[in-house]
PDB file of N, H, CA, C and O in Angstrom:
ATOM      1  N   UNK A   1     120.957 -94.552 -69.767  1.00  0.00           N
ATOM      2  CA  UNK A   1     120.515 -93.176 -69.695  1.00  0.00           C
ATOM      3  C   UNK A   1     120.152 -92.672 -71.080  1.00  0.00           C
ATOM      4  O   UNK A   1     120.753 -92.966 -72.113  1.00  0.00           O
ATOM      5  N   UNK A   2     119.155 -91.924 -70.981  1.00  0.00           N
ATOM      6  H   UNK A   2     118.667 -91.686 -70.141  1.00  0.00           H
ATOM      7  CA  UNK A   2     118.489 -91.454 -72.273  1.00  0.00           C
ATOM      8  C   UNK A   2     119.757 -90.439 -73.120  1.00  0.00           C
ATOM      9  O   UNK A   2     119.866 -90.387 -74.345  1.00  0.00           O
ATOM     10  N   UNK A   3     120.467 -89.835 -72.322  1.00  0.00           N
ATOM     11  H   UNK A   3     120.379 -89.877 -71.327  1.00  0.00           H
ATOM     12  CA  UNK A   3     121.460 -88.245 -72.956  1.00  0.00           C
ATOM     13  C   UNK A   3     122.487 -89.670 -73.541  1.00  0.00           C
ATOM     14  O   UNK A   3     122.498 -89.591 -74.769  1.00  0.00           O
ATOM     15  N   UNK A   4     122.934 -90.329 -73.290  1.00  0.00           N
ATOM     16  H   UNK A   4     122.925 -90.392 -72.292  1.00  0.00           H
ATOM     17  CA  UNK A   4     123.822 -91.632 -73.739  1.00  0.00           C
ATOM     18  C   UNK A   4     123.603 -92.396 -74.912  1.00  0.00           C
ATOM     19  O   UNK A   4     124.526 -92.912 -75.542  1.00  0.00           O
ATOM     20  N   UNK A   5     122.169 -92.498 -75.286  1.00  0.00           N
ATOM     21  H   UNK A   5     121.419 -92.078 -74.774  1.00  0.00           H
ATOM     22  CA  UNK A   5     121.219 -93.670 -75.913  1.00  0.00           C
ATOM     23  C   UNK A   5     121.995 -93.453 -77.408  1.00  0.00           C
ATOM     24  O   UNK A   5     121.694 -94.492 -77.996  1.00  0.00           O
ATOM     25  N   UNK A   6     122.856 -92.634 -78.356  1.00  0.00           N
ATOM     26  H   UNK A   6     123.101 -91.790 -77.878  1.00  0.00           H
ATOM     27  CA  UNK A   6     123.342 -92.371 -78.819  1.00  0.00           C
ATOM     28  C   UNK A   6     124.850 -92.525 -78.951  1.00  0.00           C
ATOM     29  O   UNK A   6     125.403 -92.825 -80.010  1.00  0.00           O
ATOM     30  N   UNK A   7     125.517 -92.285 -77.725  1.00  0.00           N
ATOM     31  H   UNK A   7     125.068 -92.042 -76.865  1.00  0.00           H
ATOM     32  CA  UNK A   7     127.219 -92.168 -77.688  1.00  0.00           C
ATOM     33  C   UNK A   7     128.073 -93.255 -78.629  1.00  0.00           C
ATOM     34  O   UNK A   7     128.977 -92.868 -79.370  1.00  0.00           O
ATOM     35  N   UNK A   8     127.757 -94.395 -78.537  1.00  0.00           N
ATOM     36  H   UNK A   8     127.023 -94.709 -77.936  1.00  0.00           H
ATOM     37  CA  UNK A   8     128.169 -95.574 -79.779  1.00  0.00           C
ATOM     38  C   UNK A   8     128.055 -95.144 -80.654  1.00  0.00           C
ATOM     39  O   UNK A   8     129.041 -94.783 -81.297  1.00  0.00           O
ATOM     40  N   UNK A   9     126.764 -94.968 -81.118  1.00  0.00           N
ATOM     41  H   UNK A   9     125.963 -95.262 -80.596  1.00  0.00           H
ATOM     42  CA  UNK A   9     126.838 -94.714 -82.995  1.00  0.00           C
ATOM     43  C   UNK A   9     127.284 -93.788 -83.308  1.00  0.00           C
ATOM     44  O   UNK A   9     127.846 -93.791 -84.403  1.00  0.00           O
ATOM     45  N   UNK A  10     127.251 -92.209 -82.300  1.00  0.00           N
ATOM     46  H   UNK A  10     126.795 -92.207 -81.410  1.00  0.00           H
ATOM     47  CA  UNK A  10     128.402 -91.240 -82.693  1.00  0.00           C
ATOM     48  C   UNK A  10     129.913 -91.578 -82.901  1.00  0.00           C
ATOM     49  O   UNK A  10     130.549 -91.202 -83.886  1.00  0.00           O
ATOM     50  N   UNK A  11     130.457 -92.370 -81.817  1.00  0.00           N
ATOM     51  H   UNK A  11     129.941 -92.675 -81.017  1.00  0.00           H
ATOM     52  CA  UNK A  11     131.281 -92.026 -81.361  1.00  0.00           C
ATOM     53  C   UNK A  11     132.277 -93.043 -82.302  1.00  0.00           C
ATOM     54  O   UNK A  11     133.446 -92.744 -82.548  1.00  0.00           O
ATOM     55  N   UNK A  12     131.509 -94.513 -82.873  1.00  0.00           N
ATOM     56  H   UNK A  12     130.560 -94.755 -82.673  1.00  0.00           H
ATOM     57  CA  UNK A  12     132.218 -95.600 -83.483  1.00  0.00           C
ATOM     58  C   UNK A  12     131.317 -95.939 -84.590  1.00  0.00           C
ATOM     59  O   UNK A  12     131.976 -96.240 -85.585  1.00  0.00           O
ATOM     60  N   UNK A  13     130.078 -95.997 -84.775  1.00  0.00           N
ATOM     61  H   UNK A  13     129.543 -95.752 -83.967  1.00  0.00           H
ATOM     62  CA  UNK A  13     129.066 -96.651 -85.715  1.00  0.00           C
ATOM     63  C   UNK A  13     130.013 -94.746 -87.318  1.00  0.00           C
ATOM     64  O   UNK A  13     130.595 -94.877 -88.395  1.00  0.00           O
ATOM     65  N   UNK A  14     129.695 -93.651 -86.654  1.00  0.00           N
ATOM     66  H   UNK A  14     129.223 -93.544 -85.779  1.00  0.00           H
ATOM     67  CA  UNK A  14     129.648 -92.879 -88.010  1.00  0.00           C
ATOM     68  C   UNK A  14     131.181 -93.033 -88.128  1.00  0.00           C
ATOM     69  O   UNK A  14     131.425 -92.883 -89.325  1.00  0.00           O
ATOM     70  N   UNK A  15     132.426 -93.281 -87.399  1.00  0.00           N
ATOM     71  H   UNK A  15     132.228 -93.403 -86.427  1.00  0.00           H
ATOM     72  CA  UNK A  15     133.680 -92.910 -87.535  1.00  0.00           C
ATOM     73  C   UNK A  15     133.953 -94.300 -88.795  1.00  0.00           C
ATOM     74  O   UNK A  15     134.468 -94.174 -89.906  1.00  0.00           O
ATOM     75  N   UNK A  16     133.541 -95.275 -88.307  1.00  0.00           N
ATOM     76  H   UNK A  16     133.122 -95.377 -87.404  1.00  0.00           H
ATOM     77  CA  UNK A  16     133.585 -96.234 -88.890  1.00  0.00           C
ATOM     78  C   UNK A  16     132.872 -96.771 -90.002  1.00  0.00           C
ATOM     79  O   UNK A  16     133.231 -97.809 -90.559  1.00  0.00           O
ATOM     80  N   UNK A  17     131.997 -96.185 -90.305  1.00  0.00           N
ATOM     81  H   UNK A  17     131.706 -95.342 -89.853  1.00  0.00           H
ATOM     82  CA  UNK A  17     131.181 -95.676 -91.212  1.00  0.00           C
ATOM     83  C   UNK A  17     131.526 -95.055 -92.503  1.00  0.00           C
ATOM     84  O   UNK A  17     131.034 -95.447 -93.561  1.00  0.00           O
ATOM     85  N   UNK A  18     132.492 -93.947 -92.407  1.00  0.00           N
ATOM     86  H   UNK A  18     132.892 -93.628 -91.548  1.00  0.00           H
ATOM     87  CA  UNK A  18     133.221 -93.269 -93.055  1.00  0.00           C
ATOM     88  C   UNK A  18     133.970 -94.424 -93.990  1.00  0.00           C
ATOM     89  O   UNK A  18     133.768 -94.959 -95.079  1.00  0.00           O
ATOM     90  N   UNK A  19     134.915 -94.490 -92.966  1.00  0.00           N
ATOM     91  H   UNK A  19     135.080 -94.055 -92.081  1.00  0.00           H
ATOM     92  CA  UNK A  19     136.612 -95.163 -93.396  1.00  0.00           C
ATOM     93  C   UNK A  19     135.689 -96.570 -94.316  1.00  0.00           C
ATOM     94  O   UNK A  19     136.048 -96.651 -95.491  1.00  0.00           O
ATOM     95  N   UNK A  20     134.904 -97.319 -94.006  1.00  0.00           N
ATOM     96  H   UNK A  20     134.613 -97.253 -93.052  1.00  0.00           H
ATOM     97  CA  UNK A  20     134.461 -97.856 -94.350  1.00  0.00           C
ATOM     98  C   UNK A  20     133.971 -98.074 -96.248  1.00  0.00           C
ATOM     99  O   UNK A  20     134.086 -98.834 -97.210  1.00  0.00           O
ATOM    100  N   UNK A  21     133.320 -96.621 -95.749  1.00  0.00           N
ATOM    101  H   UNK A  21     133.227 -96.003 -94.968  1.00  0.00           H
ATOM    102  CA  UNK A  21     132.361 -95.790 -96.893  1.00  0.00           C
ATOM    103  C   UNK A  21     133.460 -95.697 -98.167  1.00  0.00           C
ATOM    104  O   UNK A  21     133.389 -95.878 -99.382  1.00  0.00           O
ATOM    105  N   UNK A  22     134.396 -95.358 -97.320  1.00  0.00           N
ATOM    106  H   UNK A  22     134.454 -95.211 -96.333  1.00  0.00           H
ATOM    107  CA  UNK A  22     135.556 -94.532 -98.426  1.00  0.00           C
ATOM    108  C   UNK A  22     136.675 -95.477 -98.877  1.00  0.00           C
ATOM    109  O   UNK A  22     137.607 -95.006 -99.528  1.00  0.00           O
ATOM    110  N   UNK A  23     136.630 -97.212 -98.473  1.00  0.00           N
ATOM    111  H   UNK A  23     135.872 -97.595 -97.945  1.00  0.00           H
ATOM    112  CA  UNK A  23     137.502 -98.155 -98.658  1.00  0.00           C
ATOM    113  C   UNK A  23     136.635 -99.116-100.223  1.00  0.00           C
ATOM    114  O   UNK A  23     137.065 -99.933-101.037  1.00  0.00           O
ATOM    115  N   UNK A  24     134.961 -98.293 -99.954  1.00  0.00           N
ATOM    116  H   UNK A  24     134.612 -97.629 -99.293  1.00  0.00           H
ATOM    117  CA  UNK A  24     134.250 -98.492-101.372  1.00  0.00           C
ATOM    118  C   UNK A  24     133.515 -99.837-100.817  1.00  0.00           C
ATOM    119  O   UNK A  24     132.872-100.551-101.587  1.00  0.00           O
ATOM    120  N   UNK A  25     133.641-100.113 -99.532  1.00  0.00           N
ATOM    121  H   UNK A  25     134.163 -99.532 -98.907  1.00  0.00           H
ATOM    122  CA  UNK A  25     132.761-101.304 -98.500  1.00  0.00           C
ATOM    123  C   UNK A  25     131.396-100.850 -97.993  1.00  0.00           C
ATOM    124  O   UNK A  25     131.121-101.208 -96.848  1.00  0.00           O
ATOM    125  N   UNK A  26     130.314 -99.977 -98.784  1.00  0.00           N
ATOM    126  H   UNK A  26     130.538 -99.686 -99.715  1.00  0.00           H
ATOM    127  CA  UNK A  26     129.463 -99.699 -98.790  1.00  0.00           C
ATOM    128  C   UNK A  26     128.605-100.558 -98.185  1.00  0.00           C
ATOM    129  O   UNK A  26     128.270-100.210 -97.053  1.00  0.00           O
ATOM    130  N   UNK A  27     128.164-101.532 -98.574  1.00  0.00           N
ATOM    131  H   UNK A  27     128.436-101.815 -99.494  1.00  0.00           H
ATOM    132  CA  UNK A  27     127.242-102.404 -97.704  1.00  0.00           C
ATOM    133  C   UNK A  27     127.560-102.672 -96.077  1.00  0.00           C
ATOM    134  O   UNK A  27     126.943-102.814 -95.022  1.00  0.00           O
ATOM    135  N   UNK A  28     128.525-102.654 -96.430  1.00  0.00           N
ATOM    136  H   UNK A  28     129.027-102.538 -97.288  1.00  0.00           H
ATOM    137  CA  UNK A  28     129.467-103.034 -94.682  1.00  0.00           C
ATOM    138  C   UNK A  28     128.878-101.965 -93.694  1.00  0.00           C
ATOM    139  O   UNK A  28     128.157-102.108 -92.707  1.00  0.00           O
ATOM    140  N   UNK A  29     129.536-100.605 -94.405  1.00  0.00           N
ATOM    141  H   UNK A  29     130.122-100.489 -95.207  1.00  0.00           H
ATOM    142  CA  UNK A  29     129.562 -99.169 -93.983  1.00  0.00           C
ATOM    143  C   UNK A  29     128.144 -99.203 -93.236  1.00  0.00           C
ATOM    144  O   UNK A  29     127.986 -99.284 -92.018  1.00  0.00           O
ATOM    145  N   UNK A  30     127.086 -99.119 -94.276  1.00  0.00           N
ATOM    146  H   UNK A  30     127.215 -99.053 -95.266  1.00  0.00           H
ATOM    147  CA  UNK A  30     125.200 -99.320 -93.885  1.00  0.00           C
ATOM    148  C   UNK A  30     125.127-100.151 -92.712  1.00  0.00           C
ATOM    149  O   UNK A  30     124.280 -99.927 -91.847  1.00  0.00           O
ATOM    150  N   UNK A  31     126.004-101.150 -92.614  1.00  0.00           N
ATOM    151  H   UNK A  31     126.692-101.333 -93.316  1.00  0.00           H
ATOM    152  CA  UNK A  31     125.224-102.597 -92.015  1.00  0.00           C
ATOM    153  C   UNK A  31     126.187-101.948 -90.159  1.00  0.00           C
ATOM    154  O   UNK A  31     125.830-102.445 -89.091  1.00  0.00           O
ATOM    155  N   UNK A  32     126.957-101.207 -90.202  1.00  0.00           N
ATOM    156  H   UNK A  32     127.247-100.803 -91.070  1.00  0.00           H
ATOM    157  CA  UNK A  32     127.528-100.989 -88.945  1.00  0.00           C
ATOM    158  C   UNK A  32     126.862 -99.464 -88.411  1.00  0.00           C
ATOM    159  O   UNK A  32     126.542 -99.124 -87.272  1.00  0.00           O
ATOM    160  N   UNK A  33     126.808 -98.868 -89.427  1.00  0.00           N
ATOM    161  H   UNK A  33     127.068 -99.144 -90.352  1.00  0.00           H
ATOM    162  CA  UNK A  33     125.871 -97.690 -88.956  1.00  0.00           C
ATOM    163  C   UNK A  33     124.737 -97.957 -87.917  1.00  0.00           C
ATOM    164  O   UNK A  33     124.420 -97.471 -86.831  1.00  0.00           O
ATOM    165  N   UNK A  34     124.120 -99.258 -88.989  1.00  0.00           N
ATOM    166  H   UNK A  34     124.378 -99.653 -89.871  1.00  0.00           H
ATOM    167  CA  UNK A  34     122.624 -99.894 -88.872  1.00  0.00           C
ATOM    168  C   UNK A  34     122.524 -99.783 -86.977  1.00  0.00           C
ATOM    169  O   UNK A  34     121.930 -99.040 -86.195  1.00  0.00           O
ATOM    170  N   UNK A  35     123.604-101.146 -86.819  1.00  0.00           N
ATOM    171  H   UNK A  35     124.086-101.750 -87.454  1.00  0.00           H
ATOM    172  CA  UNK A  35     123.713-101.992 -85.787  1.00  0.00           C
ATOM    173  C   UNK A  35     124.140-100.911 -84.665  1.00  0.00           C
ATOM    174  O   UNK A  35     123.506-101.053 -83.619  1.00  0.00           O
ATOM    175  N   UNK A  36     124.803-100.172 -84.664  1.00  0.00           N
ATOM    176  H   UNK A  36     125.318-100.057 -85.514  1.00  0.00           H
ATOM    177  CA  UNK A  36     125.282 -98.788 -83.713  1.00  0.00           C
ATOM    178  C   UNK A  36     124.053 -97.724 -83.229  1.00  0.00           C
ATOM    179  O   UNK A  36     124.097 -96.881 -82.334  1.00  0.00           O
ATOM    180  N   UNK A  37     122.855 -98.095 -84.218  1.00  0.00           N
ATOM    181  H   UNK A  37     122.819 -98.780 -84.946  1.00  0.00           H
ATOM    182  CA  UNK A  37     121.619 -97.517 -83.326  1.00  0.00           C
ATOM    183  C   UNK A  37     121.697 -97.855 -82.696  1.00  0.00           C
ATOM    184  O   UNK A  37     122.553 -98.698 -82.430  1.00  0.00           O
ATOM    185  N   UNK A  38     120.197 -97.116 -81.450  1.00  0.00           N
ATOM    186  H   UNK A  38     119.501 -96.431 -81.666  1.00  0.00           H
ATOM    187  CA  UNK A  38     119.707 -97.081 -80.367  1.00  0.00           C
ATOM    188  C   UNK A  38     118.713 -98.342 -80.701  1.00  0.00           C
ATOM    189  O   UNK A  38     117.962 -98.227 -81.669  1.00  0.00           O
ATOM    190  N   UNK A  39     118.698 -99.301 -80.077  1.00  0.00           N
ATOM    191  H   UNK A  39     119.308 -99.394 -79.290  1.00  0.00           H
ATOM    192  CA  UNK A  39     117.801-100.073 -80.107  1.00  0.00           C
ATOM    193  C   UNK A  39     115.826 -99.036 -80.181  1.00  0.00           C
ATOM    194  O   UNK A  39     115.459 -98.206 -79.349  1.00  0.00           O
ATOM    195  N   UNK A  40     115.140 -99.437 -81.216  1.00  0.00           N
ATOM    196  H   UNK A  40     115.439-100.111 -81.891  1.00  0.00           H
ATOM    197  CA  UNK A  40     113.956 -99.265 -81.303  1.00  0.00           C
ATOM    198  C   UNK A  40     113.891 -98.048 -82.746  1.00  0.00           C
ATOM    199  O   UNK A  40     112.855 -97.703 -83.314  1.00  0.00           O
ATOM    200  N   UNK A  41     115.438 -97.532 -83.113  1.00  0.00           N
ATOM    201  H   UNK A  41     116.280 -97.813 -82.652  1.00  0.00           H
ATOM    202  CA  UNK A  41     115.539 -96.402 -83.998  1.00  0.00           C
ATOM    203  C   UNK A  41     116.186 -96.849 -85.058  1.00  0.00           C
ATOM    204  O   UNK A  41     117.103 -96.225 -85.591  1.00  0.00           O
ATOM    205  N   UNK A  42     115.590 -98.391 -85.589  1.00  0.00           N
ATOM    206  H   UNK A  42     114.845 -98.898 -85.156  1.00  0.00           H
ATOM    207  CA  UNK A  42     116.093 -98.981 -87.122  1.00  0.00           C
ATOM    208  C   UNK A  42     114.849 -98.709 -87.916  1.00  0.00           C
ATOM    209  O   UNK A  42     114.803 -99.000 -89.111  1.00  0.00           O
TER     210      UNK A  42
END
């Protein structure tokens, strides 16, 4: 469903993103954001 096409990368791609961000695992952080798109929105 299109209202859904999002719920992952909100819900785990930015949370994880963060903690990530802030452990100074920057590349990591990018590379899970990345992958937590919507397929077609890299």
């Amino acid at each position: 469903m299109k209202r859904f096409r999002y719920t992952l990368h909100n819900i785990v791609g930015h949370p994880l993103m963060e903690i990530f961000s802030l452990l100074g695992m920057t590349k990591l952080a990018n590379k899970i954001h990345d992958k937590t798109l919507p397929p077609g929105k890299k």
